[in-house]
C-alpha positions as CSV (number, residue, x, y, z in Angstrom):
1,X,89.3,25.9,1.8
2,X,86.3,23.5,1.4
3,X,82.8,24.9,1.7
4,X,81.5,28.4,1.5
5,X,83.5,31.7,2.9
6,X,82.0,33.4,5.0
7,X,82.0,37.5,4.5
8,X,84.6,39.3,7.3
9,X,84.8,42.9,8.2
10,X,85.5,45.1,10.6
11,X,83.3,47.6,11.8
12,X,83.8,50.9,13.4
13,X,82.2,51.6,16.7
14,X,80.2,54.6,15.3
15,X,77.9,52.3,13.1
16,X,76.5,50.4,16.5
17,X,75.4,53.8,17.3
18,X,74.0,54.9,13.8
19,X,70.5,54.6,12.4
20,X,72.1,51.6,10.8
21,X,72.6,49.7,13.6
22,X,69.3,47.3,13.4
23,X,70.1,46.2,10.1
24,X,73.3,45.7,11.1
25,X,72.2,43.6,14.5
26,X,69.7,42.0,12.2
27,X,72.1,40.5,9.6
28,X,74.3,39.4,12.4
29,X,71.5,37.9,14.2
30,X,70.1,35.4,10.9
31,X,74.3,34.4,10.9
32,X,75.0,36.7,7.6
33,X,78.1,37.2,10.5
34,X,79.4,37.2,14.0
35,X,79.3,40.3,15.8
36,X,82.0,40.3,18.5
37,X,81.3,43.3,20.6
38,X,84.1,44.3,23.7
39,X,82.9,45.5,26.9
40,X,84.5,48.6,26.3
41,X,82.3,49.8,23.0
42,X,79.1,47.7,24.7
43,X,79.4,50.3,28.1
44,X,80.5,53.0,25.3
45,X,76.6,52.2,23.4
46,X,75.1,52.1,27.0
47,X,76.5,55.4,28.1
48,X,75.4,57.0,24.9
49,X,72.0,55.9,24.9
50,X,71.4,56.7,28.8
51,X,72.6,60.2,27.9
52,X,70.2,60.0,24.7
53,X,67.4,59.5,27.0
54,X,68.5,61.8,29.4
55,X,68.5,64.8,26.8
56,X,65.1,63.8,25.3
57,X,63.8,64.3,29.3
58,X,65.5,66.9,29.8
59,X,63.6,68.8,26.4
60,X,60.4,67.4,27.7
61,X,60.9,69.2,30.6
62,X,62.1,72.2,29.4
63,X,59.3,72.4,26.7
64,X,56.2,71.8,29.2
C-alpha cells in the first residue's frame, strides 16, 4: 500500500456521550479520522442530551 495509513478504530457509542467527546469530534474534524455516525446513535446523543437539559431545569426549578 503506497502512501501513509491512516489510523482505524471503532468506537463505542458511550464515548460520543462522554466528557471526551470534543476531543474526539476535534481530531476527527482536522482529518486525524472519519467519524461515521448512524442515525440511530445520532437520535440516541440527541435524546440524551434533551433529557440532560431537561433534568438540569427541572433542579433549577426545584431549587428556586
Amino acid at each position: 500500500m503506497a502512501g501513509s495509513q491512516r489510523l482505524r478504530a471503532v468506537l463505542d457509542t458511550s464515548v460520543l456521550l462522554s466528557a471526551e467527546r470534543r476531543s474526539l469530534l476535534f481530531l476527527a474534524a482536522n482529518g486525524a479520522y472519519t467519524i461515521v455516525i448512524g442515525d440511530y446513535i445520532a437520535g440516541a446523543a440527541q435524546r440524551f442530551q434533551r433529557a440532560t437539559r431537561a433534568g438540569i431545569r427541572a433542579l433549577r426549578c426545584i431549587s428556586n
